[in-house]
Structures are given as structure tokens and as C-alpha cells.
N, C-alpha and C positions, 0 to 999 in steps of 0.2 A: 701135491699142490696145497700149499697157504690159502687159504681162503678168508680174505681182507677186505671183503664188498659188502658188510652187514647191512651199510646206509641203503647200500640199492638194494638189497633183498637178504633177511635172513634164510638161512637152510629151516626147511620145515621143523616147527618141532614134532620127536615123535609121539605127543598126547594128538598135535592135528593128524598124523598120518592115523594113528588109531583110530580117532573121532571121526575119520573121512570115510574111510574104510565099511565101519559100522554103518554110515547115516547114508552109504549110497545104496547100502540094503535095505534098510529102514524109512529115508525120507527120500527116495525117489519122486512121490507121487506129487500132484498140484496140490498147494498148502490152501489152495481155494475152497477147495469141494469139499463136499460133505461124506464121501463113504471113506471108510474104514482106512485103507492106505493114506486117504487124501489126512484126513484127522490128525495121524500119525507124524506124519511130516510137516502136518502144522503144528501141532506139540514139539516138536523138536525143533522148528524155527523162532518159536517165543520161547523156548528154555534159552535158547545160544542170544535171543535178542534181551532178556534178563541179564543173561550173564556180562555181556557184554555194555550192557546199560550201567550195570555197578561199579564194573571194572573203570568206566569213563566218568564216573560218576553224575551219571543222568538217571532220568526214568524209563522205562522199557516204551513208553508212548512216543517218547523223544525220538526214538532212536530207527532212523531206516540204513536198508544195507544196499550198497551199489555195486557196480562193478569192476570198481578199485578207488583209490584212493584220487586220484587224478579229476573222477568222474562227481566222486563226492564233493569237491574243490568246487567245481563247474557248476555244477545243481547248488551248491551252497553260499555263493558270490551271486550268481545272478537271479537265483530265485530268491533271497533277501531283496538284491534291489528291486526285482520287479513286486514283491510285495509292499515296499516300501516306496514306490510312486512319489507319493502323495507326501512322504515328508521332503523328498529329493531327491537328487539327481548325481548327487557326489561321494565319491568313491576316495578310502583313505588308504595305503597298501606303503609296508616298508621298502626297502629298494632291495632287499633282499630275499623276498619271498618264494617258494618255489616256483618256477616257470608256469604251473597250471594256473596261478593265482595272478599271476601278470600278464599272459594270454585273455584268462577270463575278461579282466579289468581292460586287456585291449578291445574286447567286444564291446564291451560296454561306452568304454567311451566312441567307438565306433559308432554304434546309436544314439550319439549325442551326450552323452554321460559326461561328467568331467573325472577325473583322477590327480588326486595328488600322491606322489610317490616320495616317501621320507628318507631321509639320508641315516647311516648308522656310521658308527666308527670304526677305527684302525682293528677294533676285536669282530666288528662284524654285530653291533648294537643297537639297534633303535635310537634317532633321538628325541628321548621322551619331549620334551620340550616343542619340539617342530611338530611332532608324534599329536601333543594334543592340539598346538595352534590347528595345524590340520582339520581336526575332529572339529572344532570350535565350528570352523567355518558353516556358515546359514546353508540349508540343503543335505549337511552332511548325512546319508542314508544307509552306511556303514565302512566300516574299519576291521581290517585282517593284519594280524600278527600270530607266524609260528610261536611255538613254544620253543624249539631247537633249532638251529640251522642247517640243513642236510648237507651243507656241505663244509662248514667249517666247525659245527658244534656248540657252535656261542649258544648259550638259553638267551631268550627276551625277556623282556622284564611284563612278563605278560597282563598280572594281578596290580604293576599302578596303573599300565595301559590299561588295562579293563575299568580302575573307578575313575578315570578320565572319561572313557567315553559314559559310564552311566552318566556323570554328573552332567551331559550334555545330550542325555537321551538314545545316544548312538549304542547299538547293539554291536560287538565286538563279536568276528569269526576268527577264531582259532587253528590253525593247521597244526594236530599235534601228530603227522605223519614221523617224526625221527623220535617221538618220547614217549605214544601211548607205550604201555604195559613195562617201560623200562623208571620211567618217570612217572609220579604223583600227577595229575592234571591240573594248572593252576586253575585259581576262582575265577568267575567273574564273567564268561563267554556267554555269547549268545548261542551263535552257532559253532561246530566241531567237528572236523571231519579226520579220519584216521587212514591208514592202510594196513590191512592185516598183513599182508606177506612182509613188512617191515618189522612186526612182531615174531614172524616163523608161522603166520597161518599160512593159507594158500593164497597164488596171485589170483586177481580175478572177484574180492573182497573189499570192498568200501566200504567208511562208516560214515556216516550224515545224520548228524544230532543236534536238534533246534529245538532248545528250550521253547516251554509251553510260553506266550505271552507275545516269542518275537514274531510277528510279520513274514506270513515267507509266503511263497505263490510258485509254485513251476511253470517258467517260460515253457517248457513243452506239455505236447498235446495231454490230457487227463490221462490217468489207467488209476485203478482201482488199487494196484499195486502200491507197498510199504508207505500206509498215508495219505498216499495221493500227492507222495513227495517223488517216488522214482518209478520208471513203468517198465515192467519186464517182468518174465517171470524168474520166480528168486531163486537161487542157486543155493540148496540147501544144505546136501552133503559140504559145499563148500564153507557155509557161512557157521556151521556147526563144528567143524575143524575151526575155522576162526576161532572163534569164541574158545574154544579149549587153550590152543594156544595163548592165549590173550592174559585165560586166569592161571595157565602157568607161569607163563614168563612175569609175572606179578608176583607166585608165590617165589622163584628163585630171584626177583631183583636184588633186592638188597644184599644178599651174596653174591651175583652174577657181575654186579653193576660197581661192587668193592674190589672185583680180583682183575674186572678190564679195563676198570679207571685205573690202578695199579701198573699195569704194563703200558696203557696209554702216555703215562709221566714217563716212564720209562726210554719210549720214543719221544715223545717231547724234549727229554731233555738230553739225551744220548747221537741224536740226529746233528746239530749243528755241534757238535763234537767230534764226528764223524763225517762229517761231510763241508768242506768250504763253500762259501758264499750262500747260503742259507737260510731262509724264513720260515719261521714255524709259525701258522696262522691261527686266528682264534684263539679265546681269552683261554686260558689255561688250569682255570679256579671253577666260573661258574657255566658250566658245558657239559653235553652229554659224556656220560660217562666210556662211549665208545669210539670215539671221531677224533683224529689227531690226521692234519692237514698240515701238509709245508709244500715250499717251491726252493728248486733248487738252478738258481742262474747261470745262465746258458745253455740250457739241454732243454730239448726237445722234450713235451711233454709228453707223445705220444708214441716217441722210440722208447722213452724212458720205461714208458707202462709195458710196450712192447719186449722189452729188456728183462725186467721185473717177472712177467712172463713166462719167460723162457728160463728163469732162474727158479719158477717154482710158486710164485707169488702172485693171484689176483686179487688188485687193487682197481683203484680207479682215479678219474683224472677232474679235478671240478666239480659241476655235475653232471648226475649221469644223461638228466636229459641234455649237454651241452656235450658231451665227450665225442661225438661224430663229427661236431663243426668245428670250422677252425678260426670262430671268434671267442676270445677269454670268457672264463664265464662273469655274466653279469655280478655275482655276487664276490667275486675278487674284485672287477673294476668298481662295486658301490664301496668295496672296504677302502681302497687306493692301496692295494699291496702286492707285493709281488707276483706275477700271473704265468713265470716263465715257470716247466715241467713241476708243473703241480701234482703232488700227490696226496689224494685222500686215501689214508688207511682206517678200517671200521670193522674192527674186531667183533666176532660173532660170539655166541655163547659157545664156548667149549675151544677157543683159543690158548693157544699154549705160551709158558714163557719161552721155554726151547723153538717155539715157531716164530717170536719175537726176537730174540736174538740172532737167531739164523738169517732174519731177514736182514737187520741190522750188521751183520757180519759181511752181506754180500751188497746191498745198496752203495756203498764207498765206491767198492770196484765198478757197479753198474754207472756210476754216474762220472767217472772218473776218464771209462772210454769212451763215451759220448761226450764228454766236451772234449777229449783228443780227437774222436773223429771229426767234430766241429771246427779242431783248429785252435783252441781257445783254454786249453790244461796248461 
């Protein structure tokens, strides 16, 4: 089996299986208390929260750990706005954000919040312009822009969004879930939230990073827990794999991120060569270095995965939190692009070009009998 899901989850890497391994003999113990074991496991959740502070470029005060990335979304949308009351009540989110950040902002305006939701282009883009009128607006109490698009790959132009919103006060939260540790972090955030198993840490890992100055409050009840930003107790062994994974896959980027943007073109441009009637999504230049999306008209997009499948290859369809429903995913209907048998491929570290071509080799015929069986070849 091809293994083409990297957006939904990288395979571990093996410094986090080492790092786990070790720190569930080591830091078992509550990072609260005072004896011996407890000490221990708290040394080793402020080493991994250092590391991990650098790696994102914060400070270790900034930085709490949740229990995934999703959670950190939630705790970092509406506990900004509930710290921010008092300047307002409105809420700025592009139309392509991940699902957790457009649920969040349905709470919110649920309690009376207002949201404006920005329009992007045919790459799947922010439009900066609408982007700041937005922010401009009186009340505004914050602004979320990813840095990648998990499901098409586009980057955002995150560093002019961010001195837009300084120039108007507005703290700007970041979702850098598809770019930490593959990508640089742009300037300029307020808040930050990540997912380690997107890096090859373990699932079950969130990162929630709120620069000193901005306003934050948690809607839920206190716990003495990471700040007094997340309450639970912390999962150690976990978050210490994290962190490993984190400063590796940082130190192999720049060569990891050269050889899968490499084969990434490769499907880019070899896919509507191979296949008629055809859409390869998302800009092609400035995108992560691992996401190559297309839709191929008239086929089922969920026989197609199913097809795919069975030929050796798991991929995925939109995104991953939409691939169970059978409405298009929001982020094709904000681009207006093709939404029929979509396919996201997201080559992992240690992707092959022979696993590229093979795929490429068998895709034609896979898409070739489904729209016979359709009727429509």
C-alpha cells in the first residue's frame, strides 16, 4: 500500500516512537507534584514545551498543549473572543478555513457574535482586500487565517494579513496545522495553533500559542493546567514525542520538502495528460510542498477513492473531516472549482518516485471504468 494521506496524518516519525517509548518510563508521573517521579516528568514536559516553543517561534510561556489540534482551534477562537469582550463582538474567518475554525465561529455567532466570512479565489486565496475591509469593521475582536490549505495546498498571504490587522488593533490567529515543522512560520500572529500528528508526532497532541500582550480568557471552567489556558492533565510521554518529531522534521525540511515538491509537479503536470476532462486545484508555485488536488468529471468521488484503494493507494477525497458526507467540500465550493471525484494526494516523508509513477500509471484505467460504468466514457 501507497501511502498518500500525509494532510490527514503523517506515519510517526521514528525519533517520536523513540521519544515515546523512553518518556512513558520516565514521565508517567503528575507534572504537578513535588516528589521525585512527579519532578521528572515535569522536566521533561518544559524541555518538549522549549522545544517546541522554538521550533514555532514563540516563547515557552506562550505555549500550551491540548489534545489535538482541532481542540487547540476551539480554546484559541473563542477564548480570544471571550477575552476580548470589551473591544467586540466580531469575528473575521476566510471561507476556507478548516472546518474546526468555521464550527468554532458558528458558536459564536450563536451567542450573538457576528462573522464575516471572506471570499478567496479560483487558487483557493484570501481576498486580501475584502480580508482587511473585514478586519476594519468597528467591534472587530479577531481574524483567523491558515497558513496552508489542507486541502488544496494554496499558502495565505498570511504576513500582509497580519500587518492589516495590527494596523487596526485586531490580533490575528493562525492555523499553521498543514505547515508547522515543514514550513517557516509567518510573522505577525497572535494566536497559533498546530497538530502534531500532522508533523509525525502522536494523535492526541495540540499546540495553543498566545503571544504575551493578546487577551485571551477560557470559556471553560479554570484548572490550574498548561496556564490556565487548557484543563486536563497533560499527556506527557505524548507531548514529548511531539516535540521530537517537530525538531526533526524541521531539521530534514529543506531536503524532505525539495524531493516531495519535486514529484508533487510531477503529478501536477502528468495528471491532465493522463487523464481527460480534468482539474488540478490550487496554485501550483506558492503551496505546501506536499498537496497536489485534482477532480476528475464524471466519477464518483468516493468509488474513485474506493477504486484507488484496491489498486494499492490511500488517498483522500476533499477534506478529511467532509469525506463521510455527501455534501462537496466547502473549500472547493468557496474556490468555484470543480468538486466532481476529487482527489487529494499528500505525499508523506519517505515517498517514492516509483510509488508516483505507479500510481500515475494505474489512475487512467481507474478513472476510465468508472465513468464506463457511469455510462458517460
Amino acid at each position: 500500500m501507497a501511502y498518500f494521506d500525509a494532510a490527514s496524518t503523517e506515519p510517526l516519525h521514528p525519533r517520536a516512537r523513540e521519544a515515546l517509548i523512553t518518556a512513558m518510563d520516565a514521565g508517567w508521573a503528575d507534572p504537578a507534584r513535588l516528589y521525585g517521579q512527579a519532578r521528572r516528568a515535569h522536566l521533561l514536559l518544559e524541555q518538549a514545551r522549549t522545544e517546541v516553543a522554538e521550533a514555532l517561534g514563540a516563547r515557552p510561556d506562550e505555549v500550551s498543549f491540548t489534545s489535538s489540534g482541532t481542540q487547540a482551534v476551539h480554546l484559541g477562537v473563542l477564548g480570544t473572543l471571550h477575552g476580548r469582550r470589551r473591544a467586540g463582538r466580531h469575528l473575521v474567518t476566510s471561507a476556507v478555513e478548516h472546518s474546526s475554525v468555521l464550527h468554532a465561529a458558528a458558536v459564536h455567532e450563536g451567542e450573538g457574535g457576528t462573522v464575516s466570512t471572506v471570499g478567496v479565489d479560483l487558487a483557493g486565496r484570501v481576498d486580501l482586500a475584502a480580508f482587511g475591509a473585514a478586519v476594519a469593521v468597528e467591534g472587530t475582536a479577531l481574524a483567523c487565517l491558515q497558513t496552508a490549505n489542507h486541502e488544496v495546498g494554496t499558502l495565505q498571504p498570511v504576513e500582509r494579513a497580519a500587518a492589516i490587522c495590527r494596523e487596526h488593533g485586531v490580533p490575528l490567529l493562525v492555523d499553521a496545522a498543514q505547515s508547522a515543522g515543514r514550513l517557516p512560520i509567518p510573522q505577525g500572529w497572535s494566536v497559533l495553533t498546530a497538530s502534531a500528528h500532522k508533523w509525525g508526532g502522536p494523535a492526541g497532541v495540540g499546540v495553543l500559542a498566545v503571544r504575551k500582550g493578546t487577551r485571551f480568557r477560557s470559556f471553560l471552567p479554570e484548572d490550574e493546567r498548561e496556564r490556565r489556558r487548557v484543563p486536563g492533565f497533560e499527556n506527557v510521554p505524548a507531548v514529548v514525542a511531539a516535540a521530537a518529531a517537530l525538531v526533526a522534521v524541521k531539521e530534514e525540511a529543506e531536503r524532505d520538502n525539495a524531493r516531495l515538491s519535486a514529484l508533487v509537479d510531477v503529478i501536477r503536470e502528468r495528471v491532465p495528460q493522463v487523464v481527460p476532462d480534468v482539474e488540478v486545484i490550487g496554485d501550483p508555485v506558492d503551496r505546501a510542498p506536499h498537496i497536489v488536488t485534482f477532480s476528475c468529471l464524471y466519477v464518483d468521488g468516493e468509488a474513485l477513492l474506493t477504486e484507488l484503494d484496491k489498486a494499492g493507494f490511500a488517498v483522500s477525497s476533499g477534506s478529511s473531516c467532509t469525506a463521510s458526507t455527501l455534501r462537496p467540500s466547502h473549500v472547493l465550493e468557496a474556490m468555484g472549482v470543480l468538486t466532481h471525484g476529487n482527489v487529494r494526494v499528500s505525499l508523506p516523508r519517505g515517498a517514492s518516485a516509483a510509488e508516483v509513477d505507479r500510481f500515475l500509471t494505474v489512475l487512467p484505467d481507474v478513472v476510465r471504468r468508472i465513468r464506463q460504468d457511469a455510462g458517460v466514457a
